[in-house]
N, C-alpha and C positions, 0 to 999 in steps of 0.2 A: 504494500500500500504506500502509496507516494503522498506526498506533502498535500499535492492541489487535494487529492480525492479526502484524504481527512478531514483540511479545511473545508471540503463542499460537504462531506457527508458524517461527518464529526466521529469516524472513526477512530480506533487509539488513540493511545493516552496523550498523545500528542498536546491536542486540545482542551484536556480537560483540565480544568485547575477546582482549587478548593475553592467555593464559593459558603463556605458555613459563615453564619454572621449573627451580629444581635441588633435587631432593630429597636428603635421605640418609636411605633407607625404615627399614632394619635396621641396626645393627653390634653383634657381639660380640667378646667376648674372654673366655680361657679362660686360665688358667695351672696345669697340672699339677706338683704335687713329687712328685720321684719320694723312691725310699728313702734316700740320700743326704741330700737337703732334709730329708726328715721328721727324722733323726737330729742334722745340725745345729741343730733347731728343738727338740730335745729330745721330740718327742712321740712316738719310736719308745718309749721305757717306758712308758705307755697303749697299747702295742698296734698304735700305727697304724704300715701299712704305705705308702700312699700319697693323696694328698688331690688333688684339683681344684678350683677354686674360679674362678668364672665369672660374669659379667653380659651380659644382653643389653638392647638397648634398641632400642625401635619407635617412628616417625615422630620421628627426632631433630631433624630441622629442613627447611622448606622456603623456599628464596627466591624471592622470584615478588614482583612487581608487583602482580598479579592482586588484584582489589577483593573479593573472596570470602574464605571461611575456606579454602578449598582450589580450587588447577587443576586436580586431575584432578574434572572435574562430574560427575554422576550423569546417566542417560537416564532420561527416566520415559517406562515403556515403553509404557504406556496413551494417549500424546500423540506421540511418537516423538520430542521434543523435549531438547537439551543443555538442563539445565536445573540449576543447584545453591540453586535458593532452598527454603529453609527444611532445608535438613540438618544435620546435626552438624557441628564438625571433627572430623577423625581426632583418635583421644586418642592423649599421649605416656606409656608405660610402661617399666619400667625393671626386669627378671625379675634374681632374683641366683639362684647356682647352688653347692651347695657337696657334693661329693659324695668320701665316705672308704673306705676299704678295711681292714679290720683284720687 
């Protein structure tokens, strides 16, 4: 088996590298005042009755070895081959949340 036909058909070891890894995909947090909070904070005179306020954040970090932007690879399905050359990283984003009650 030659080079090209590995790289086309992902035969032997050639190609394979260790891809083990530890993600952490998602985490949020949320913190609710109830009526209590709100009047301590002084903003029950505006009215408000209760607040949540919350972030979430996506692909916070991956550790891996792995020579690529990303372990988990894409199949392309037209070759049936593991194959992650030429794709994106996952983007890291970071959603805030703030929602009131009056």
């Amino acid at each position: 088996v030659n080079y090209s036909q590995q790289a086309t058909q992902g035969d032997g070891s050639y190609t394979v590298h260790d891809a083990s890894f530890l993600k952490l995909s998602t985490l949020s947090a949320t913190y609710q005042m109830n009526q209590a909070a709100v009047e301590r904070l002084g903003l029950a005179r505006i009215g408000l009755k209760s607040a949540t306020i919350g972030l979430i954040a996506r692909n916070v970090f991956t550790l891996s070895h792995y020579s690529s932007w990303d372990p988990e690879a894409a199949v392309n399905l037209s070759t049936r081959v593991n194959s992650d050359a030429g794709g994106y990283p996952p983007t890291r984003n970071i959603t805030a949340e703030i929602s009131v009650t009056f």
